[in-house]
N, C-alpha and C positions, 0 to 999 in steps of 0.2 A: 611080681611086685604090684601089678596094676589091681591085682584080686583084695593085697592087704590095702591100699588106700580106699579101693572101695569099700571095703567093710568097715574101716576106719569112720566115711565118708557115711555111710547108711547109720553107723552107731549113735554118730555125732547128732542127725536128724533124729533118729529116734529118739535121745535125751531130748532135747528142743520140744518134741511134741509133747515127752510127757511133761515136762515142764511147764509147757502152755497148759496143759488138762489141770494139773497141780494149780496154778494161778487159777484158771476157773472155779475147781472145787474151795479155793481158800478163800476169792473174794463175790462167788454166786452163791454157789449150793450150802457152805456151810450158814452162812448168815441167813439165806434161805430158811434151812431146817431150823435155826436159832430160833428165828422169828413162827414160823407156824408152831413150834412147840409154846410159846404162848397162848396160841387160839384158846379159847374158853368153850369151845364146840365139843374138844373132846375130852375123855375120861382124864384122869392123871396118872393112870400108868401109858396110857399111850401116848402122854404129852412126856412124861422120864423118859420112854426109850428112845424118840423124836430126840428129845434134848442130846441124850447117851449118845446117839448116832454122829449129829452135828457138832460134836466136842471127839469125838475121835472119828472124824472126817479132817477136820482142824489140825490137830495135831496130827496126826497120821500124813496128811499134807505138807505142811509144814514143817515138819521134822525132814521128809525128802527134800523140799523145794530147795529147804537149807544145805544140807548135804552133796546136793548133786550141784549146784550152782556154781558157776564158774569164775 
């Protein structure tokens, strides 16, 4: 019995973390990518894929953050 609440108990923290990392990527990194995919430095297909990246960082994020939330 003690082996299933711990793994219970390990499950639980590992949602949490990813959840923190989820939170980071939805309100750092994607807004991040948002924002250099405007730079005017580089070409416009490397600023599309930049953008492509940060919009399905977002959602892909988001959709879990949603999902797993308690």
């Amino acid at each position: 019995m003690g082996v299933i609440i711990d793994s219970e108990k390990s499950t639980i923290q590992e949602v949490q973390k990813s959840q923190f990392v989820r939170e980071i990527d939805i309100l750092f990194i994607a807004p991040f990518l948002f924002y250099i995919s405007r730079k005017k430095g580089l070409t416009k297909t490397d600023r599309y894929i930049i953008l492509i990246i940060a919009i399905a960082t977002l959602v892909y994020n988001l959709h879990n953050y949603l999902k797993n939330k308690n």
